[in-house]
C-alpha positions as CSV (number, residue, x, y, z in Angstrom):
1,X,0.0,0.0,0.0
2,X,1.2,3.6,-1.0
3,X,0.0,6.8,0.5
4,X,0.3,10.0,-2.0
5,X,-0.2,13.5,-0.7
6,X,-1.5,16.0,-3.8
7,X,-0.3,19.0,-1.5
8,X,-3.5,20.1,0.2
9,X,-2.9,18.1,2.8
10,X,-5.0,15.2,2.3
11,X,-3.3,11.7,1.2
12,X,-4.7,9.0,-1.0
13,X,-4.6,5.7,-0.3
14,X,-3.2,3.2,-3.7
15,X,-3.5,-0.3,-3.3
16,X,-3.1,-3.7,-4.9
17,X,-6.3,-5.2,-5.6
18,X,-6.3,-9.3,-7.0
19,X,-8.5,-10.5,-9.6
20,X,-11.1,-12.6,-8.8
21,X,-10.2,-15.5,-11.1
22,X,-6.8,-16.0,-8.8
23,X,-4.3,-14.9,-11.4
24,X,-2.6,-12.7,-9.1
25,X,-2.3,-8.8,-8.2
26,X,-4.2,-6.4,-10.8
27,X,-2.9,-2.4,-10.3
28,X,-4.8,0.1,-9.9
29,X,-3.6,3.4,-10.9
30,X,-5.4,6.7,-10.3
31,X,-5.1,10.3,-11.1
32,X,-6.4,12.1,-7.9
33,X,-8.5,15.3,-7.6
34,X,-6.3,17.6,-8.0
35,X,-3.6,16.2,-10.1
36,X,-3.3,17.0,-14.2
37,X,-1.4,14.3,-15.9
38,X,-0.1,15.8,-19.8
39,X,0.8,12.8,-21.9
40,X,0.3,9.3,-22.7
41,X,-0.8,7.0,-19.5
42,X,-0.3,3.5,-20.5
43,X,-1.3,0.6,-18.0
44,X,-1.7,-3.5,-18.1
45,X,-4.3,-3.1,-15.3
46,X,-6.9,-0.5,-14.4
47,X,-6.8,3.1,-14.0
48,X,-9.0,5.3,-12.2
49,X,-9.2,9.3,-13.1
50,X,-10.3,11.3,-10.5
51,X,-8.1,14.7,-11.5
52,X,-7.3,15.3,-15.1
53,X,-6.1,13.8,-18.2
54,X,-4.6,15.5,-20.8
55,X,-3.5,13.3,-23.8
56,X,-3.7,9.6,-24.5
57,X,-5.1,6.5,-22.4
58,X,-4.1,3.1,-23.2
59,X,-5.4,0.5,-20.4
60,X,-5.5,-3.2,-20.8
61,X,-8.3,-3.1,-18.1
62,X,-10.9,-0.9,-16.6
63,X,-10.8,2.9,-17.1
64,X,-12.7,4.5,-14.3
65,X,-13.9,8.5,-14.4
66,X,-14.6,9.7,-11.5
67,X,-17.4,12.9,-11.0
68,X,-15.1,15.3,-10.7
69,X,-12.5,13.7,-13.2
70,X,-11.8,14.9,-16.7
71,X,-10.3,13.3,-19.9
72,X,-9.2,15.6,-22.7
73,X,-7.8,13.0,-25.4
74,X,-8.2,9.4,-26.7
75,X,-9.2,6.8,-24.3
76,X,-8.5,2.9,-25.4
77,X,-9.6,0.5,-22.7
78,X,-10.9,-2.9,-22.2
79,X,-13.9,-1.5,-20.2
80,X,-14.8,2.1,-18.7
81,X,-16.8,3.1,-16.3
82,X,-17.5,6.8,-17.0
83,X,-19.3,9.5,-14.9
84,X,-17.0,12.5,-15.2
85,X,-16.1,14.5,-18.7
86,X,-14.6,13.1,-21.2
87,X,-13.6,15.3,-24.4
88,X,-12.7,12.7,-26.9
89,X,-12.7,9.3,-28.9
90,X,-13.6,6.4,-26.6
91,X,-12.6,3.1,-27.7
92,X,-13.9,-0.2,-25.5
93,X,-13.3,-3.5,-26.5
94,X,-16.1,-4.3,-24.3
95,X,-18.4,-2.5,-22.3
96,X,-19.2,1.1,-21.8
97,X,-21.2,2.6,-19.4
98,X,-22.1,6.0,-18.9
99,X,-23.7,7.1,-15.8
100,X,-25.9,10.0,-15.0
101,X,-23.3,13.0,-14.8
102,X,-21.0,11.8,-17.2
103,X,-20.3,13.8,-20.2
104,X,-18.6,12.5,-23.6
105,X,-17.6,14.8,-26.2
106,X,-16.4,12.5,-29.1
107,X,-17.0,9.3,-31.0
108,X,-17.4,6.0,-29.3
109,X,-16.9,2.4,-30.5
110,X,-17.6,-0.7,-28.4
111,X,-19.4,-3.9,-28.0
112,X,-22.1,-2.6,-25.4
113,X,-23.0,0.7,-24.7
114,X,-24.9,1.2,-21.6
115,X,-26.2,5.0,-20.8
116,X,-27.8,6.3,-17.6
117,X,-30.7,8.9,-17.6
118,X,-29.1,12.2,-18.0
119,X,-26.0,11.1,-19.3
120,X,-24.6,13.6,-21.8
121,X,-23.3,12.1,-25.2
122,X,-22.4,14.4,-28.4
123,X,-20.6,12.3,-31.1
124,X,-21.0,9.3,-33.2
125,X,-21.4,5.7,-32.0
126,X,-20.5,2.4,-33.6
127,X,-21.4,-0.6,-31.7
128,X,-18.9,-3.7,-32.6
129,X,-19.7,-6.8,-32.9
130,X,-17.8,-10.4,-32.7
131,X,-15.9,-11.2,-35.5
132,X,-16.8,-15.1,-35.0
133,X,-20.0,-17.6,-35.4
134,X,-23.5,-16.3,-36.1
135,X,-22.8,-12.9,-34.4
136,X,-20.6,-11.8,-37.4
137,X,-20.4,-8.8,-39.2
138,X,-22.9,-8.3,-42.2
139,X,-21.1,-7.5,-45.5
140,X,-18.1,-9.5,-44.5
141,X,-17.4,-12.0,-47.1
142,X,-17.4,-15.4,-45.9
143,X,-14.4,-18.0,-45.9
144,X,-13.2,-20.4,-48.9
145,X,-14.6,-24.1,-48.8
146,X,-12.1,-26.3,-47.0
147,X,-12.5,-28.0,-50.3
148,X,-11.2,-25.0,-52.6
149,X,-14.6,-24.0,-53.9
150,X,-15.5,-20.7,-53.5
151,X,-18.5,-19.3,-51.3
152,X,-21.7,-18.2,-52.8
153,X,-20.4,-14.8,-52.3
154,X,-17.2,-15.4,-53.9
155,X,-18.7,-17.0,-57.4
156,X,-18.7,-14.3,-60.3
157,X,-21.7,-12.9,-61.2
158,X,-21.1,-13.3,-64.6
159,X,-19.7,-15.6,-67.3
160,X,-17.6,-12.6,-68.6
161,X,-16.0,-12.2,-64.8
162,X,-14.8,-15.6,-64.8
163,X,-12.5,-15.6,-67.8
C-alpha cells in the first residue's frame, strides 16, 4: 500500500487489488482530484481518473472516471466506467457505461453501450460486434470451402467475370 499526498494536505490511499479469477495482483492506478497528468498514461491493469487527463489512455483493463474527473484526449480500454467528462474518442473492447453525470464529447466504438438517464453524449457511436459464429459482421465476405470452392459470395456474377 502507498500513500500520495497532492499538496492540500490530504493523502490517497493506492493499493493492490487481485483478480477474482486467482491470477494474481491487478494495479490500480489513479489520477487524484487535483492532479493533471499531460501525456500518454499506459497501464496493463486499471486506471482510475479522479483529476485530469490531458493526452492519450491506453489501459489493458478498466478505465474509471470519476465525477469530478476529466479526460481531454483518446481513451482505449478494455472496459470504462465513465461519470466525469470526457472530451474525446472512446474506444472499448467491451463495455461502456455512462452514468448519470457523465459527459462525452467525441466518438465511441464498443461492443455494449450502456447510458444512464441524463447522461450527456455528443458524437457518433458504432457498436462492434464479434468477429466469429453467427454474431458476425454483415457485408463480410465469408471464408473459402475447405475444399477449394469458393462461397456463394465469392462466385462471379457473370460468365464474362470468370475468364
Amino acid at each position: 500500500m502507498a500513500l500520495f499526498s497532492n499538496g492540500n494536505g490530504k493523502e490517497h490511499e493506492m493499493t493492490r487489488q487481485t483478480k477474482g479469477n486467482g491470477a494474481g495482483p491487478a494495479h490500480v492506478n489513479m489520477v487524484g482530484e487535483g492532479t493533471v497528468l499531460e501525456g500518454t498514461l499506459q497501464s496493463d491493469g486499471d486506471v482510475r481518473v479522479s483529476g485530469r487527463v490531458i493526452g492519450k489512455l491506453k489501459v489493458g483493463g478498466k478505465v474509471s472516471v470519476a465525477p469530478e474527473g476529466a479526460i481531454e484526449g483518446e481513451v482505449v480500454a478494455a472496459s470504462a466506467d465513465v461519470s466525469g467528462r470526457v472530451q474525446g474518442d472512446l474506444i472499448v473492447e467491451e463495455r461502456l457505461l455512462l452514468r448519470s453525470t457523465a459527459r462525452v464529447e467525441g466518438n465511441i466504438r464498443t461492443r455494449r453501450l450502456i447510458m444512464e438517464e441524463g447522461a450527456a453524449f455528443d458524437g457518433q457511436c458504432e457498436m462492434q460486434k464479434k468477429e466469429a459464429g453467427p454474431d458476425a459482421r454483415a457485408g463480410v465476405a465469408p471464408v473459402p470451402k475447405a475444399n477449394g470452392e469458393a462461397s456463394p459470395s465469392e462466385t462471379p456474377a457473370s460468365p464474362k467475370a470468370a475468364r
